[in-house]
N, C-alpha and C positions, 0 to 999 in steps of 0.2 A: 504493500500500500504506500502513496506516495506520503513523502515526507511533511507534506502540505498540512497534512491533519493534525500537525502540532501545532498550530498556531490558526486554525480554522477556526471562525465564529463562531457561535452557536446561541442562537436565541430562544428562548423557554418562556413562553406566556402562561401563567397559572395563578388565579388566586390565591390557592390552597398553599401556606406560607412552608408548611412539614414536608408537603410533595416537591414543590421547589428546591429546598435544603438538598432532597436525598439526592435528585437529577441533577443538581450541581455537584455534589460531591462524587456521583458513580461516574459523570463526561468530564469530570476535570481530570479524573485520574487518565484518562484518554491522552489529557498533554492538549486540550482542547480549551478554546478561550469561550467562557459560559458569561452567557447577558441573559438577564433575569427581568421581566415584566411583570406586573401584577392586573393592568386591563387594554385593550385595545390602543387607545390614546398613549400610554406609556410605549408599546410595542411599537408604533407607528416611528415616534418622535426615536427610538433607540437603532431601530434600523435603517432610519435617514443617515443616523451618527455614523454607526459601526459597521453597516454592511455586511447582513449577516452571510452564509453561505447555506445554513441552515435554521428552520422555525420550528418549533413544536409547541401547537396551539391547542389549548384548551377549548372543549365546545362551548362551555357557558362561563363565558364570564360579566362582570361586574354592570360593563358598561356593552355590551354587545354578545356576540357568537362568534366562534372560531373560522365558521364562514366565510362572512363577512371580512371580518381581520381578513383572512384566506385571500379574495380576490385586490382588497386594496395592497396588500404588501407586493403580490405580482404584480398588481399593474404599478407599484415604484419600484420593485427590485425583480426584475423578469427571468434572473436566474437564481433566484432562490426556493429551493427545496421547503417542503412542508413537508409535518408530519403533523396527523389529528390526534389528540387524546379523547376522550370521552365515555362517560359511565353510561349513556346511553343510546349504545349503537344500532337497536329497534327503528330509531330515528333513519339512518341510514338507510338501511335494509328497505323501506319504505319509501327512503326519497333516495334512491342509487346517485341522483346526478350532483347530490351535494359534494359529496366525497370525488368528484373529478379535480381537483387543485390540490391531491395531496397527495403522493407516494407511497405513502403507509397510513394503514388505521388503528388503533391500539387502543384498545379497550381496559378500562383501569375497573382495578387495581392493576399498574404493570409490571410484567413479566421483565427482570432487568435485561435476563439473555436474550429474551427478542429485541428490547430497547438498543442493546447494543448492536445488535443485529442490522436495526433497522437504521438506525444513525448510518452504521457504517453502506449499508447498500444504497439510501440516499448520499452522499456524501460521493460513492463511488460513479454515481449514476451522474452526478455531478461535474467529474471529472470527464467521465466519458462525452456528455454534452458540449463540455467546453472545448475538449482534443477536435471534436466534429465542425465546434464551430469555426477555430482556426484552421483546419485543414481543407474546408468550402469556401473560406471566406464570408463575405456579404450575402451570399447567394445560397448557402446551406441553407436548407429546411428546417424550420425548429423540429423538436423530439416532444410532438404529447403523449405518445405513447408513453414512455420513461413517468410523467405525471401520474398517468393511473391506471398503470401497471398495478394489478393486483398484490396486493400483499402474500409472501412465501408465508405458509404455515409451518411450525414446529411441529413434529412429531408428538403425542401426547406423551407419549413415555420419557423424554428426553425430561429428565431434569433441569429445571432451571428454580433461581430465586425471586422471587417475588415482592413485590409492595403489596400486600393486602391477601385476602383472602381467593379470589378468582381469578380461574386461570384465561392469559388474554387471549382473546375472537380478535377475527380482524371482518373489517366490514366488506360485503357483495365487491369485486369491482363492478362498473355502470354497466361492462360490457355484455357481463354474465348474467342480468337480464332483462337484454334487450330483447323486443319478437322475432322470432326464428326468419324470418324475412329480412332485417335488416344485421344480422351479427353474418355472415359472408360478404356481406361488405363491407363491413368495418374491419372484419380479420383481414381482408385482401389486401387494404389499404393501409392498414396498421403493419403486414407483413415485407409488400413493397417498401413500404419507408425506411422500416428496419432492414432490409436488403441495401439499398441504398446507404444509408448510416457505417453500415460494417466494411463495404467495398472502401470507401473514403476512410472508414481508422486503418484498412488494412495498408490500402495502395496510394494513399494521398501523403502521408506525414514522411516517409522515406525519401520520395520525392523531391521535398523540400530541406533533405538534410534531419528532418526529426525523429523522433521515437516514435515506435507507432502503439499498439495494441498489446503489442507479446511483451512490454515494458513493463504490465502490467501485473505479470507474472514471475519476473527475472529481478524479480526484489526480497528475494525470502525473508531478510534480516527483518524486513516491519512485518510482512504475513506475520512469520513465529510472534513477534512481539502481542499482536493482537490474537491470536492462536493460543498463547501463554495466557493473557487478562481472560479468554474464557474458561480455559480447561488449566488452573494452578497446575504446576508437579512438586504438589504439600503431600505429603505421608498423616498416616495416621499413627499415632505415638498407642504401644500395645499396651493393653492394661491401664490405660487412663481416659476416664470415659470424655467424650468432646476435647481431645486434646490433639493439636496436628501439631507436627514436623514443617518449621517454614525454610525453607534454604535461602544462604545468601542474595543470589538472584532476585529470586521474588520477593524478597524485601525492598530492594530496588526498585522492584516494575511497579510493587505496588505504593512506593513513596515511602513505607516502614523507615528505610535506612536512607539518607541522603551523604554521603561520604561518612563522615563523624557524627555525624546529626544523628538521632532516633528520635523518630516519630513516636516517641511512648511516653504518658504520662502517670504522675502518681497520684493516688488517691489519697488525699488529706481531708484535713477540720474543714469545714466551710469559711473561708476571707473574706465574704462578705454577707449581711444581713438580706433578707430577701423583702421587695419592696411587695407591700399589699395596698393594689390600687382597686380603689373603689368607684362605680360610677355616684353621681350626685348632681346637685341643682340649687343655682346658690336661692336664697330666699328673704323675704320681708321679715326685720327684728320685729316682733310683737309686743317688746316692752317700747318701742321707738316708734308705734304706730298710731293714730288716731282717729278713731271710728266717730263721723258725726251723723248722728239718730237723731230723728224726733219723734215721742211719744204718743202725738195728738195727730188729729185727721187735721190738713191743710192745705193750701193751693200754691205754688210758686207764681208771685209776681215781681221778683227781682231777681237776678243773677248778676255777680259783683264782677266789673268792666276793669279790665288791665288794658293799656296802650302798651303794644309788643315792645317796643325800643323808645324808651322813653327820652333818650340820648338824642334820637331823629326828629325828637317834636310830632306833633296831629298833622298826618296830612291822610289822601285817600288810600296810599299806600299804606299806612302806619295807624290805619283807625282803629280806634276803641273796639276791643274783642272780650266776650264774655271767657270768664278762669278755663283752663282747661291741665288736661293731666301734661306734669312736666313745670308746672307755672310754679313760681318761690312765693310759699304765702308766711307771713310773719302773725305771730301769737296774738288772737283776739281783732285780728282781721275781720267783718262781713263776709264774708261766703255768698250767703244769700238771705231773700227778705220773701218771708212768709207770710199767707193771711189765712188764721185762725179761729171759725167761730166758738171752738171749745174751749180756747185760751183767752177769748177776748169774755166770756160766760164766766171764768172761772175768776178772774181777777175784777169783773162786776159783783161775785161772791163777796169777794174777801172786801173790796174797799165798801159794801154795802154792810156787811156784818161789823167792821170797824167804825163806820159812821153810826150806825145802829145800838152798837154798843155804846157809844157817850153817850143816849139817851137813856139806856136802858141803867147805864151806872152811874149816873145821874140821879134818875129816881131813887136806885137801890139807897144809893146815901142816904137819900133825902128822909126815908124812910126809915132808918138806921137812926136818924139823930131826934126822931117822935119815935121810938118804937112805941108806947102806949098808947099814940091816938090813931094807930095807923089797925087797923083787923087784921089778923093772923092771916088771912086767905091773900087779901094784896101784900102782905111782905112776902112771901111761899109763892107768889105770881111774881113780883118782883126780882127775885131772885134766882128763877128758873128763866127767867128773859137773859141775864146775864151769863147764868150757865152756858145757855145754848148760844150765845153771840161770841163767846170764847169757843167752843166747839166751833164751829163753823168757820171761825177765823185759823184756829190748828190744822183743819183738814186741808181748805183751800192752800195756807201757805207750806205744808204738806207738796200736797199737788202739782202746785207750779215750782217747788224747787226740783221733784221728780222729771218734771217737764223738760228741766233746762233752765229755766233762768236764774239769775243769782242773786245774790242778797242786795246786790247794789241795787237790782231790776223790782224787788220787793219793797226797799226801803224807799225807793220812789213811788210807789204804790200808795205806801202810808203816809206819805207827803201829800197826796193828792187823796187821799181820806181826809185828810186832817184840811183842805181848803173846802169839798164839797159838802164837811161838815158843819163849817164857818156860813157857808152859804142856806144851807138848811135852818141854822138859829137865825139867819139876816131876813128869810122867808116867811119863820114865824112871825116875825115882829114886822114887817113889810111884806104887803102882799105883794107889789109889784115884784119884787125880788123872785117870786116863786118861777116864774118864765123863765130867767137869768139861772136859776140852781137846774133845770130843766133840761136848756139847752146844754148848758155843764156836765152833767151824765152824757149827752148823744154825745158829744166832743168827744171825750174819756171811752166809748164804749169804743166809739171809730178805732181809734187809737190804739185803744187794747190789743184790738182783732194781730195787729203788726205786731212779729216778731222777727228779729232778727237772726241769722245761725250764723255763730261766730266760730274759729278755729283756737283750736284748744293747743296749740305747740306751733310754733314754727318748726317749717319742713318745705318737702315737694309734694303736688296736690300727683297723688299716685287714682287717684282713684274719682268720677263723678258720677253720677247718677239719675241724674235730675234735668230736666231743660224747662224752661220759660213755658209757663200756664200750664203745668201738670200738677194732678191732682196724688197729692201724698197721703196713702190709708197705709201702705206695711209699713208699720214701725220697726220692723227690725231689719229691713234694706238699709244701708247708711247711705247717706245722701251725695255725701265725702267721704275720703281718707284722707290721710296727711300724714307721713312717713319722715323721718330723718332716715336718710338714706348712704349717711357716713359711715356706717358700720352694717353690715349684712351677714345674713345666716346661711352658714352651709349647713347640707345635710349630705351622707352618706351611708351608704348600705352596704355593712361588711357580711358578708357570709357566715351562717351559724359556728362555721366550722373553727372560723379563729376568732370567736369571740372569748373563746377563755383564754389565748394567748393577749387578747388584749386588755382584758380585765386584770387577769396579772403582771400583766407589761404595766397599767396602769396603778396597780398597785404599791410597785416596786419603785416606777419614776413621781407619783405624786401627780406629775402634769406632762401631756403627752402633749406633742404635737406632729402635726403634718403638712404636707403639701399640696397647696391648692392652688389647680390650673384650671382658666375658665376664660372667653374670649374679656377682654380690657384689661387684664390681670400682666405683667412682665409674663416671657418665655419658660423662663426657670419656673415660672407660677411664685409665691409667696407662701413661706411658714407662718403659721400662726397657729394657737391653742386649741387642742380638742376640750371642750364645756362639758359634755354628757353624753355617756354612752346609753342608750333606754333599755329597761328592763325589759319590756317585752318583747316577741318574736313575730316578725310576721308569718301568718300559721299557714299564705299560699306560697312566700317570696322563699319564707327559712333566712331572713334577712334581718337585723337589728338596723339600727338608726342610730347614726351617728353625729353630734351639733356643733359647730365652733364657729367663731365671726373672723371676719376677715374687714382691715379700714377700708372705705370708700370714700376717701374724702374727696376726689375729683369726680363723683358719680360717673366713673367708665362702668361699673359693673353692674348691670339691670337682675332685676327677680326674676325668678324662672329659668335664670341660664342653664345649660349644660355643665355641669363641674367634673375633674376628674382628681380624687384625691389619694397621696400615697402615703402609707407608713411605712417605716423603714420596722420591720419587726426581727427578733435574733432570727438568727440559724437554727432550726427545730433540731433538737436530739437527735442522739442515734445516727448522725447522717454523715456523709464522705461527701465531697466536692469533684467532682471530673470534666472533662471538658465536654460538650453537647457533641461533638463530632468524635465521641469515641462511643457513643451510643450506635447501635440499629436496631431499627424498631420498625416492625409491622402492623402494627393494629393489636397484636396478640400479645408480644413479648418483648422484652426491650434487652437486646443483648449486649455484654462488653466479650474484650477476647485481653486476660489477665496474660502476663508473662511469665512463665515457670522458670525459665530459664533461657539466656540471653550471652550469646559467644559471637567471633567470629564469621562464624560458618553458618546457623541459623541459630531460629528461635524455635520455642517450645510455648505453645500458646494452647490458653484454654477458654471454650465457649462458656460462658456463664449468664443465668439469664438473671437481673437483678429488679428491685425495687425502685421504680426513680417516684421523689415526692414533691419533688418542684422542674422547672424548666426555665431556663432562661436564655438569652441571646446566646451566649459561650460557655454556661455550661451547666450542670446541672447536680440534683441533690440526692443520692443516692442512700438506701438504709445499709448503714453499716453492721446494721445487726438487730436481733427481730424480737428485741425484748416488750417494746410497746405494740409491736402488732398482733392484729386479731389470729386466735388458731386457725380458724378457717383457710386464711390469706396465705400461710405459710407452707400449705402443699399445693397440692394439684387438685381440681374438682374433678368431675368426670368426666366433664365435656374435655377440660385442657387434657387429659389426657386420650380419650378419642382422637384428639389433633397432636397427639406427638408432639408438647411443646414442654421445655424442660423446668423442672422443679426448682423455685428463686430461692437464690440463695443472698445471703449477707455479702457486702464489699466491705471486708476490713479496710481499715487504716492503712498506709503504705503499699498498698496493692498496688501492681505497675499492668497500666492498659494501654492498647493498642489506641492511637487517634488517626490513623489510617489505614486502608486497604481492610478493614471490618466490615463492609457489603459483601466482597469480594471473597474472603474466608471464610465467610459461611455458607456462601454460595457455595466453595469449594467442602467443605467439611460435609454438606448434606451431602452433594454429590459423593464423596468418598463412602458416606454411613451406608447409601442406598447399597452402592458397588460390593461394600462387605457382603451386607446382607442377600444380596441375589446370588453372592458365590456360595 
């Protein structure tokens, strides 16, 4: 194989971030440059960059279909190879002519040894194209046939490794079923081309001085190479169960050994703490907020007018605009102007029971200072008058402080008892007077009816509810908010699971804090204090609640946000720290390959299948011994054993593991178990 493919592109579109990881690290060991995409638009803009020579597209992704992607990459890169991934190849099968833009179809979970399979015969098909098209020139034919040429199947019986549980299909070529009417002509014409194609590799590149065709075989040194990366020559080491024989060599082909260097890492303490991010959403302080109610049935006829930019002066641009949410209102502001017939009722009560009452304690006196000429039944009448004008005057001023108003709005109240009283003794003694006390009450009652809603804190009006001539009967809608919005509430929702790490984490520091990231917030996000962790669980999420404030003194940060918050929590017990790339992991079982022993000439390595309890970017947290886990967990169920998968064991301390060529040794190690076993 030509030497090209050490340094040949290779472009990988996949959301799936685990399956990405694995097909990077199985084509890198190829000696192959890997570009990684996560959706269509990434993919686009990568292969304008790097030009790939090869694609391997996922059918569903984020922002489109593998399709799609499919035809736009051809029409900007016309000689690049596709390969389709996809868990749903019914699709296909169904619509044959989708899968014409791709050389291979591969159905996941995939099979590594087809993957490699198929890399390398797109790749080759590649080569071939381009020898044709320089030894035609201008005028050579393209090769669709080469596109969608059907996919070679594997033998079932041949062992290979795998990602996942099922073994890969590959999808109909278009060809195979088309109506029996039209497939002799398309064979005829797919056959002439290829005649053609073959005449020009044979008899056209010599011609011009070049290598032709048979070049493509008088290369053994890379064949072996690639011959070796499928079929290892690892021994199996006797009397030691999962344990091969690596020899020199393949330590090399697989990256193990780089001159001096060894790819092997040790398994220690955990170096660093593992970070617990939580989703959340920042929120309204509730001791910093202000709910303005009113108790009584009313009608809005005022709403209180701000000029936007007071700086610009009134013009038609800058007119007087009723409050709205966003607006700065300052403590004991007008809001708005109500009219009230049960408010303006209830304060004709009380200043009618207070004027009522001077006469009524008036008499009482007067009576009080004859008690003998006065009859027991008018002092007992007398005196039940003033009873009841005290009552009436408690409940009413009762009432209306309930309502809303304040002592100041009361004690004005009794000021103007105390004139309409003045007026009432001017009436007795002047009748004309009595029209003048008369018209006095209508005055006073108009009056009454107006109340005002005032804002109880300076803040931001977060909240209205009311517009101009609406009639106000639910009392318990507020009319307004008004918020100080300097400080804000997060909340967050940790997982049942480490809530006892955090109660005792909390226990031990006093006062925890963590990191909160949310759009206005700096990059790094901001620490600040966790306030309360809540006792309860939520009994659908399995979630607790988590509170803390964060300052807002520039209001960038609005209620409702998205938040993302992290604690930094220890290292759990019991665990080893290893790098993430000396894991493999199939859905089933997450393997490392330990080093027994480690010379010159080879190693001595053993498959081990372990416990991983955390994951991170580079590496991961392994149980180094199985004191806190459950019995269950510690052997085999029935099913893992149905599947042949091996019994997890503890990763001590100081362990030395493999951080490359571990797809590839296990691939080799089953194949050798099989090979035992069938002799």
């Amino acid at each position: 194989m030509s030497t090209a493919l050490q340094t040949t592109p290779i472009l990988i579109v996949d959301d799936d971030e685990v399956l990405g990881q694995v097909l990077s690290r199985v084509l890198t060991r190829e000696d192959r440059t890997i570009i990684r995409a996560a959706s269509a638009a990434q993919a686009m803009e990568l292969a304008k960059q790097q030009h790939p020579r090869l694609a391997l597209l996922d059918l569903c992704l984020p922002d489109g279909d593998g399709i799609e992607l499919a035809r736009q990459l051809q029409a900007a890169c016309p000689d690049l190879a596709l390969i389709l991934m996809t868990a749903y190849p019914l699709r296909l099968r169904e619509q044959p002519e989708l899968a014409e833009h791709f050389t291979r179809v591969l159905t996941k979970p995939l099979n590594l040894q087809e993957l490699r399979q198929a890399v390398d015969a797109a790749l080759a098909e590649g080569d071939l194209a381009g020898a044709a098209g320089s030894a035609g020139g201008a005028a050579a034919p393209p090769m669709p046939a080469s596109r969608t040429r059907p996919p070679t199947s594997l033998p079932r019986e041949a062992p290979a490794a795998t990602i996942g549980s099922v073994t890969v299909v590959h999808a109909p070529s278009p060809a195979s079923i088309l109506p029996a009417r039209s497939r002799p002509i398309k064979w005829l014409a797919v056959a002439a081309a290829a005649l053609v194609v073959l005449a020009l590799l044979f008899f056209a590149p010599p011609l011009v001085g070049l290598p032709g065709v048979q070049a493509l075989w008088t290369q053994p040194a890379d064949k072996t190479r690639v011959e070796q990366k499928a079929n290892l020559p690892v021994e199996l080491v006797k009397g030691q169960e999962n344990t091969l024989s690596v020899p020199a060599d393949v330590l090399e082909s697989l990256g193990i050994r780089k001159g001096r260097i060894e790819n092997v890492s040790t398994a220690g303490r955990p170096t660093q703490g593992r970070p617990l991010v939580m989703p959340g959403s920042t929120a309204q302080d509730d001791t910093r907020l202000s709910r303005v109610r009113v108790r009584f049935n009313a009608q809005v006829i005022e709403i209180r007018k701000v000029v936007p930019n007071p700086e610009l002066g009134k013009s038609d641009q800058n007119a007087p605009r009723e409050i709205q949410t966003g607006d700065t209102i300052d403590k004991d502001e007008t809001l708005a102007v109500l009219q009230s017939v049960e408010v303006a009722n209830m304060k004709s009560t009380l200043v009618n029971a207070w004027v009522q009452l001077y006469f009524d304690q008036d008499v009482y006196d007067r009576y009080l200072s004859t008690p003998s000429a006065i009859p027991e039944i008018a002092m007992l009448t007398a005196e039940r008058n003033v009873r009841q004008d005290q009552t009436t005057i408690a409940s009413a001023f009762t009432t209306l402080l309930t309502w809303g108003l304040t002592k100041e709005d009361l004690q004005k109240l009794r000021e103007e008892a105390d004139e309409l009283t003045q007026l009432r003794l001017k009436s007795k003694k002047v009748k004309e007077a009595k029209k003048e006390e008369e018209a006095a009450w209508a005055l006073k009652k108009e009056a009454w009816a107006r109340v005002e809603v005032k804002a109880a804190r300076t803040g931001t009006l977060v909240e209205r509810n009311i517009s101009l001539g609406e009639f106000v009967a639910d009392n318990t809608q507020p009319l307004f908010q008004i918020a100080d919005v300097r400080r804000m509430v997060v909340l967050a929702n940790p997982p049942e699971d480490d809530l006892p790490v955090l109660l005792k984490l909390k226990k031990e520091k006093k006062q925890l804090f963590w990191t909160v990231r949310a759009v206005g917030l700096p990059p790094d996000g901001v620490k600040a204090p966790i306030s309360d962790i809540s006792y309860f669980i939520d009994q659908n999420q399995h979630t607790a609640v988590i509170k803390g404030y964060i300052d807002n003194p520039e209001d960038k940060v609005r209620a409702g946000e998205f938040a993302s918050t992290t604690i930094q929590l220890p290292p759990p017990a019991h665990t080893v720290e290893i790098p993430i790339n000396a894991l493999a992991e199939d859905g089933k079982q997450s393997i490392v390959f330990v080093v027994k022993k480690a010379d010159k000439s080879h190693f001595v390595v053993t498959m081990r299948r372990v416990v991983v309890t955390h994951r991170f970017d580079k590496t991961a947290f392994v149980l180094s011994d199985f004191e806190e886990l459950a019995s269950e967990k510690k052997g085999l169920t029935e099913e893992e054993k149905e599947q042949g998968l091996l019994e997890p064991e503890a990763l001590e301390e100081g362990a030395r593991v493999l951080t490359s060529g571990v797809l590839e040794l296990k691939a080799a190690l089953e194949d050798k178990k099989e090979a035992a076993e069938g002799k």
